[in-house]
N, C-alpha and C positions, 0 to 999 in steps of 0.2 A: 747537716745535709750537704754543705758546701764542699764540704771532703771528697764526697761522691762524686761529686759534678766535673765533668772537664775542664780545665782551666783555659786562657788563653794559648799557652806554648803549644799544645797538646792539638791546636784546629791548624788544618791548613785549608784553602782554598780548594776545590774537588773533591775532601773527602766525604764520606757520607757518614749525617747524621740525623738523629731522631730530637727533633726539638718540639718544644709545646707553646703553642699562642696563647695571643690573650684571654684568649674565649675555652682554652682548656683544650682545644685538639691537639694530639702528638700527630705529626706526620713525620718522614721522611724526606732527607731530600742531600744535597750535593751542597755545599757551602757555597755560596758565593761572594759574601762580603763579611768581612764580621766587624760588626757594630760599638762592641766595649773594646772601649780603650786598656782598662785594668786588668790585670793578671786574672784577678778572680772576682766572683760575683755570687753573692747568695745564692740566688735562684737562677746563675748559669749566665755565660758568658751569649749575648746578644748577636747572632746572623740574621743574616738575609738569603736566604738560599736561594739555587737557580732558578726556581720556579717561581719567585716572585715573595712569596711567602716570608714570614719574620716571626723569630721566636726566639726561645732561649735553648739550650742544649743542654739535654738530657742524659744525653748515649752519644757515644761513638762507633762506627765500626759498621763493616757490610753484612756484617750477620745481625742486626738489630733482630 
């Protein structure tokens, strides 16, 4: 599944992604900080998006 996933290189700061919290919701949102330090991550490299909100990344891209 990691294959799938975005890796770090791939996120910048503004762009917009679909990630999923702890509790299982995907939303959307504009990156704001990202959290893993590692290239890659099982279950998706960790932000913080502009809205406050934190999860892992799912999706990239403004057509989610």
């Amino acid at each position: 599944m990691a294959a799938d996933l975005p890796n770090r290189d791939e996120l910048v700061q503004g762009m917009t992604v679909e990630i999923e919290q702890e509790n299982g919701d995907r939303i959307r949102g504009e990156v704001g900080v990202i959290l893993t330090d590692e290239r890659t991550h099982p279950e998706g490299i960790l932000v913080k998006v502009k809205s406050g909100a934190q999860g892992r990344v799912k999706r990239i891209g403004p057509d989610l």
